[in-house]
Phi, psi and omega in degrees: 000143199253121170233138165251175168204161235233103159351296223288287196272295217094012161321086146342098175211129190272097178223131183315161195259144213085357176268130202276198173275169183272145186296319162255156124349097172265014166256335197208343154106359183286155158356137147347283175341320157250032161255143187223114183317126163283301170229129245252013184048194209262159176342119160093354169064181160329127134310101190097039208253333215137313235212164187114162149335152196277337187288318182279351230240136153284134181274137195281000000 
C-alpha cells in the first residue's frame, strides 16, 4: 500500500500499489497539488532506468 497524506486536513490515504494518487482529498476535496507521498518505497528506487554508475548500467 501506497500512503499519502493530505496537507491540507492531514488525512491519510492508503491506495495499492499500481494505483495513482487520487485527484482530491476524500475529507476536505483539496487538490493533488497538497496530497503528498509518505512513504517512498524501498532503498535504491526503480530499476532499469538507465542511470547509476557506467559499472553498474546493463549493457544493451
Amino acid at each position: 500500500m501506497k500512503r499519502f497524506q493530505c496537507g491540507n486536513c492531514g488525512q491519510i490515504i492508503e491506495v495499492p500499489q499500481g494505483v495513482p494518487k487520487p485527484p482530491n482529498c476524500p475529507r476536505c476535496r483539496a487538490p493533488a497539488t497538497m496530497i503528498h507521498r509518505l512513504n517512498k518505497g524501498p532503498p535504491g528506487g526503480r530499476r532499469g532506468r538507465g542511470g547509476g554508475p557506467p559499472w553498474q548500467r546493463s549493457s544493451p
